[in-house]
C-alpha positions, 0 to 999 in steps of 0.5 A: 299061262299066256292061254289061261290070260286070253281065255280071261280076257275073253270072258270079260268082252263077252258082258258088252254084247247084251249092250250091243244088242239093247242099243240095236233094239231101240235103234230098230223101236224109234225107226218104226215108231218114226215111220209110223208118226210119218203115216199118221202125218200123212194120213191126218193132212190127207183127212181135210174134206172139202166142205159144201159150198166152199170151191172145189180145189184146182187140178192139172192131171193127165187122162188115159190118153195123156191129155191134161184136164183142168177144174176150169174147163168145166165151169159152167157144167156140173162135175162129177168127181169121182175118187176110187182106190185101183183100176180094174178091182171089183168094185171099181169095174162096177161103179165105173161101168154104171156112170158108163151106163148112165152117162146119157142120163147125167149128160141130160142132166148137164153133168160130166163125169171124171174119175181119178185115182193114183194109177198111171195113165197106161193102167187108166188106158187098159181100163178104160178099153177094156170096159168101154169107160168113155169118160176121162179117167185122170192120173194122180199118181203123186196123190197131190189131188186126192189128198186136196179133197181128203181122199187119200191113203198113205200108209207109206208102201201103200197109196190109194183113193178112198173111194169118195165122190163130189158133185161140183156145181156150175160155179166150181163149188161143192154141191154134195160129197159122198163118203159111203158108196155103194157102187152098184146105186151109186150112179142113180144117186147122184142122178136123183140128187142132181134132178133135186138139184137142177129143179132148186135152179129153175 
């Protein structure tokens, strides 16, 4: 009899296990539904472009060999101001190896280029050796920057640079912003605006 009761009392436990299980699904659908309000967050902060003619924002970042820039040490210079998403990909090789090509071209014209990206200083370093890249290659690898002028992507597990560029003139001001670039061309284009540029100055 005493079995018989235990076997009964077993029996009855087993209805609350389903309720376990429901609460355990909900627990896990609001954890992922937080985490994806979280990326959208971020993501939307992240979406705020700087717009022609207003400043560019300030920034404080270590290049490939450790050195900090500033906005201000180019003032009085044309900048260009580069976002790209990793060292070393395909597409950032060839846009990078075409401002190194060009570099005389833009020099002529007055104009400095810098890149940025979320790598670290050590990945900007083996980069920029193995391709030669003889301009700054800055280190934002909180994101802090990217996500001042609008370029970045957080989708939590992954970060990265969209790939955006802006001319800033002599005045720290935003003079042109490219969102769609073709990495192959995209050197020239900058060179022919900035020839339009430099002639409206004149």
């Amino acid at each position: 009899m005493f079995e018989a009761e235990c076997a009964h009392s077993n029996v009855k436990s087993h209805p609350h296990i389903p309720d376990k299980v429901r609460k355990m699904k909900w627990l896990i659908l609001f954890g992922l539904f937080a985490a994806l309000a979280l990326a959208l967050s971020q993501m939307a902060r992240a979406g705020e472009l700087p717009k022609v003619g207003e400043a560019a924002p300030d920034f404080e970042l270590p290049d490939q060999s450790g050195v900090k820039h500033t906005l201000k040490e180019y003032a009085g210079k044309w900048l260009v101001l580069y976002f790209y998403p990793k060292d070393d990909t395909p597409g950032c090789t060839q846009e990078a190896c075409a401002f190194r090509d060009d570099l005389h071209k833009l020099a002529a014209l007055g104009a400095q280029v810098v890149g940025i990206s979320v790598d670290d200083s050590a990945s900007h370093a083996e980069f920029a050796k193995k391709y030669h890249l003889p301009f700054p290659l800055l280190a934002d690898s909180s994101g802090e920057v990217a996500t001042k002028y609008g370029a970045l992507t957080n989708l939590l597990l992954v970060r990265f640079a969209k790939r955006y560029t802006f001319l800033i003139d002599p005045q720290g001001k935003v003079a042109k912003v490219y969102l769609k670039v073709e990495t192959s061309k995209h050197s020239t284009e900058i060179i022919e605006d900035l020839k339009q540029l430099t002639a409206k100055g004149k």
